[in-house]
PyMOL commands that place a pseudoatom at each C-alpha (Angstrom):
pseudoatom trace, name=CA, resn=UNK, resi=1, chain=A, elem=C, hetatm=0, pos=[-9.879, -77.878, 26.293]
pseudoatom trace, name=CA, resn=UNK, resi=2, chain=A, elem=C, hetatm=0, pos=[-7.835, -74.886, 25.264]
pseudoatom trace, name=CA, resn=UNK, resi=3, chain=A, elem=C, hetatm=0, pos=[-5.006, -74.573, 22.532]
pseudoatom trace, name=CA, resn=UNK, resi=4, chain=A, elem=C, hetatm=0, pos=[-2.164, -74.585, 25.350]
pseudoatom trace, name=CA, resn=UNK, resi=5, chain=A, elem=C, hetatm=0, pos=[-3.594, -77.671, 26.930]
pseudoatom trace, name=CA, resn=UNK, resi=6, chain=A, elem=C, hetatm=0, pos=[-3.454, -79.471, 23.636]
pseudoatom trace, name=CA, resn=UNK, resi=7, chain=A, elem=C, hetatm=0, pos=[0.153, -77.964, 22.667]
pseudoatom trace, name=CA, resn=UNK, resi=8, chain=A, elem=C, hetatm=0, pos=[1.638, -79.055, 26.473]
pseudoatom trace, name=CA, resn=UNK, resi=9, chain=A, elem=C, hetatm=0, pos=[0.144, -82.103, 25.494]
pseudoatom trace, name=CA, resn=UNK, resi=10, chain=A, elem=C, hetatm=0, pos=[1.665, -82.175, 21.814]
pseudoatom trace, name=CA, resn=UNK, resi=11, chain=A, elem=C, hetatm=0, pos=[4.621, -80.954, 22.838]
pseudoatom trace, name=CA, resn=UNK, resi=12, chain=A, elem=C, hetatm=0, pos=[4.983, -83.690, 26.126]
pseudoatom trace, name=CA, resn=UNK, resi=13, chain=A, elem=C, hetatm=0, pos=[4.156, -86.828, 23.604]
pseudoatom trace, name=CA, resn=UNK, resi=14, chain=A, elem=C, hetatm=0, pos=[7.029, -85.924, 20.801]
pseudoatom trace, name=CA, resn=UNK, resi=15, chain=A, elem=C, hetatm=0, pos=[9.863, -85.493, 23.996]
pseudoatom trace, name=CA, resn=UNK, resi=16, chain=A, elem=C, hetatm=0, pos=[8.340, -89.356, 24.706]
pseudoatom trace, name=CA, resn=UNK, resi=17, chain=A, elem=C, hetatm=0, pos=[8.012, -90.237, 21.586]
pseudoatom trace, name=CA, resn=UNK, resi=18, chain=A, elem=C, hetatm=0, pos=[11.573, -89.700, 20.645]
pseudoatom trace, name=CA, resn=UNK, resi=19, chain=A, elem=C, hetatm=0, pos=[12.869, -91.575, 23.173]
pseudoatom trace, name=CA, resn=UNK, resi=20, chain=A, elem=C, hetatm=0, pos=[10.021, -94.347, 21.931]
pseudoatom trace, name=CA, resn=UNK, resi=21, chain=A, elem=C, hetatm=0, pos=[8.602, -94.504, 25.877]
pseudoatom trace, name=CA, resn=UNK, resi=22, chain=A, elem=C, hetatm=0, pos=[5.107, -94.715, 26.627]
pseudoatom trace, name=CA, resn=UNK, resi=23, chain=A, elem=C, hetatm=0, pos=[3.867, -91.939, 29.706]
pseudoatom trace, name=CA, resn=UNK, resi=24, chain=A, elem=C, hetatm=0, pos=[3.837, -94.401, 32.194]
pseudoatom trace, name=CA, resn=UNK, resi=25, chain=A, elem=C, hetatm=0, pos=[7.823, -95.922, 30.994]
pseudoatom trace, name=CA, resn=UNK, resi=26, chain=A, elem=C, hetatm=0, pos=[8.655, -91.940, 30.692]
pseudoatom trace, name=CA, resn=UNK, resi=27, chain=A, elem=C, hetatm=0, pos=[7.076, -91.596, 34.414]
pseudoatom trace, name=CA, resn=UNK, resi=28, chain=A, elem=C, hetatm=0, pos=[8.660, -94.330, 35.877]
pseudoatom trace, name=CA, resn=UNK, resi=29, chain=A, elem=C, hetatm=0, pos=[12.353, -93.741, 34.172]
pseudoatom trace, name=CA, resn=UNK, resi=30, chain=A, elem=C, hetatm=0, pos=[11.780, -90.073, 35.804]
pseudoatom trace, name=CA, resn=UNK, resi=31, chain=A, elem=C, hetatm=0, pos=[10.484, -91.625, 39.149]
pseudoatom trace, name=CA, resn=UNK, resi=32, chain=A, elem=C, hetatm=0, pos=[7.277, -90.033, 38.955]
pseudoatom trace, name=CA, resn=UNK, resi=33, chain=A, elem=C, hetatm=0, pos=[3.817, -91.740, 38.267]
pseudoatom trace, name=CA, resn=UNK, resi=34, chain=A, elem=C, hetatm=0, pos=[1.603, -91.516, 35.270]
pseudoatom trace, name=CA, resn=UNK, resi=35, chain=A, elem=C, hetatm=0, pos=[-0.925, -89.781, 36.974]
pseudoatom trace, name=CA, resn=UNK, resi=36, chain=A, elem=C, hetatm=0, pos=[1.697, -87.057, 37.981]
pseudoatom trace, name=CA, resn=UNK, resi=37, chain=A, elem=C, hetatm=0, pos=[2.842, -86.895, 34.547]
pseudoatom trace, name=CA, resn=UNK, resi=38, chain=A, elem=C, hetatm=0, pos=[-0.821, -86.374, 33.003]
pseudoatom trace, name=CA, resn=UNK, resi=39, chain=A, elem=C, hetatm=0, pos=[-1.725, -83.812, 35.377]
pseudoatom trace, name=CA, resn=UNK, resi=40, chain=A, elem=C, hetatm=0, pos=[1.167, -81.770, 34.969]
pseudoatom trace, name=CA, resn=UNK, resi=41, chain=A, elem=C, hetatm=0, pos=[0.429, -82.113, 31.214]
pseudoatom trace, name=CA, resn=UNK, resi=42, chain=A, elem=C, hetatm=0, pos=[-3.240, -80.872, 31.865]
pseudoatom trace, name=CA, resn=UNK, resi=43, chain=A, elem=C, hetatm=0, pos=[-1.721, -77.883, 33.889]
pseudoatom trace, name=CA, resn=UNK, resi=44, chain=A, elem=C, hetatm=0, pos=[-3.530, -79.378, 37.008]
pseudoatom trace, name=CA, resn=UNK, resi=45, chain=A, elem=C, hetatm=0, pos=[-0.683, -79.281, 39.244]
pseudoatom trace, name=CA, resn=UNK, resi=46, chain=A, elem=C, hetatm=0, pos=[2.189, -76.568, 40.088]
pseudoatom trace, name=CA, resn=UNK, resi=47, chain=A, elem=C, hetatm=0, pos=[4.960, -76.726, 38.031]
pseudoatom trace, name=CA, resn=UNK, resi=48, chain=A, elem=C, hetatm=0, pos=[6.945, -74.241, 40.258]
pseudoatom trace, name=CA, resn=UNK, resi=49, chain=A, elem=C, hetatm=0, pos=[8.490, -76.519, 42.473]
pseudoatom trace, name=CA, resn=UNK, resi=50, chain=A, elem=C, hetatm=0, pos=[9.692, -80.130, 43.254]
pseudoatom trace, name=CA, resn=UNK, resi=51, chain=A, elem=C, hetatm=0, pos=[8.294, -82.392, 41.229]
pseudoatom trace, name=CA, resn=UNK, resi=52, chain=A, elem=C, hetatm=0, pos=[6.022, -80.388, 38.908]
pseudoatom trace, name=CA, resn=UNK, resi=53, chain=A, elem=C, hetatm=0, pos=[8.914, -78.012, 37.920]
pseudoatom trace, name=CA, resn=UNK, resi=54, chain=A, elem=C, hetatm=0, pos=[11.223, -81.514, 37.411]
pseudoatom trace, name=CA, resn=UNK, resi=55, chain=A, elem=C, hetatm=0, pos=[8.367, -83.089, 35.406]
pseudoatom trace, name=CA, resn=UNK, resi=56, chain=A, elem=C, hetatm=0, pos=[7.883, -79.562, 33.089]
pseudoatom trace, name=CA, resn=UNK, resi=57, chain=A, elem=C, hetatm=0, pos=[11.326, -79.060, 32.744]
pseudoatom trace, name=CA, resn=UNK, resi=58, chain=A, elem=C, hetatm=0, pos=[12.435, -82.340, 31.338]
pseudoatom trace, name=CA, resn=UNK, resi=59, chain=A, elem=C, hetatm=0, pos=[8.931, -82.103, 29.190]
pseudoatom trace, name=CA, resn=UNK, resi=60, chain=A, elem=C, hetatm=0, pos=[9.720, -79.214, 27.561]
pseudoatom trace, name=CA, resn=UNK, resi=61, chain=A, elem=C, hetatm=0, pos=[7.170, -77.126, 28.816]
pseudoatom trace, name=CA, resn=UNK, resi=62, chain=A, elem=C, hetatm=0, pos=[9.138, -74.895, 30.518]
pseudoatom trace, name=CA, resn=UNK, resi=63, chain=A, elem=C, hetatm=0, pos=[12.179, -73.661, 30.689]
pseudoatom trace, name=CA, resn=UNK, resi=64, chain=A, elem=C, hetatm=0, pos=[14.689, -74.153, 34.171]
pseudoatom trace, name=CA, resn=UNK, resi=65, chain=A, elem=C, hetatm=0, pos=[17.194, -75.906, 35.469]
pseudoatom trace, name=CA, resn=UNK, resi=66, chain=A, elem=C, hetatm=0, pos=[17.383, -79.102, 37.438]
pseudoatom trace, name=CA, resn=UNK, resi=67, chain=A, elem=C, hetatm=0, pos=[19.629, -79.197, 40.005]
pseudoatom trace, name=CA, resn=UNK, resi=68, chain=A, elem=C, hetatm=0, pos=[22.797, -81.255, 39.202]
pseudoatom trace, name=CA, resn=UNK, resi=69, chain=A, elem=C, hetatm=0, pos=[23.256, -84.673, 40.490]
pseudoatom trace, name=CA, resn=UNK, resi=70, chain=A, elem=C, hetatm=0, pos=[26.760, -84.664, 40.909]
pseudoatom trace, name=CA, resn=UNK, resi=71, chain=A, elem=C, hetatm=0, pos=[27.758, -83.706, 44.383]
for i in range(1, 71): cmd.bond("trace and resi %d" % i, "trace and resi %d" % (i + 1))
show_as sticks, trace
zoom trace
């Protein structure tokens, strides 16, 4: 395991530890699953689009915009 696997991984569990979730409350408030949320963590999946840029973004572990939900 690599240095930027463990700081994506740092990094993801102080954004859920602040808001005192576990990964799988943090997934499911975010309406992904766990096993979503790991693997983006692990840099297994893209985080270019959908749901892997959504699940990054709100992370911290990179930086972008998520479109608005007003309409």
């Amino acid at each position: 395991m690599d240095n930027t696997i463990l700081e994506r991984r740092k990094k993801a569990k102080e954004i859920m530890s602040k808001q005192g979730l576990t990964v799988k409350e943090w997934a499911n408030k975010n309406g992904v699953s766990a096993h979503f949320v790991h693997a983006v963590i692990r840099n297994e999946t893209p985080c270019n689009i959908n749901k892997g840029h959504k699940v990054a973004v709100l992370l911290g572990l990179k930086k972008g915009k998520l479109p608005s939900k007003n309409p």
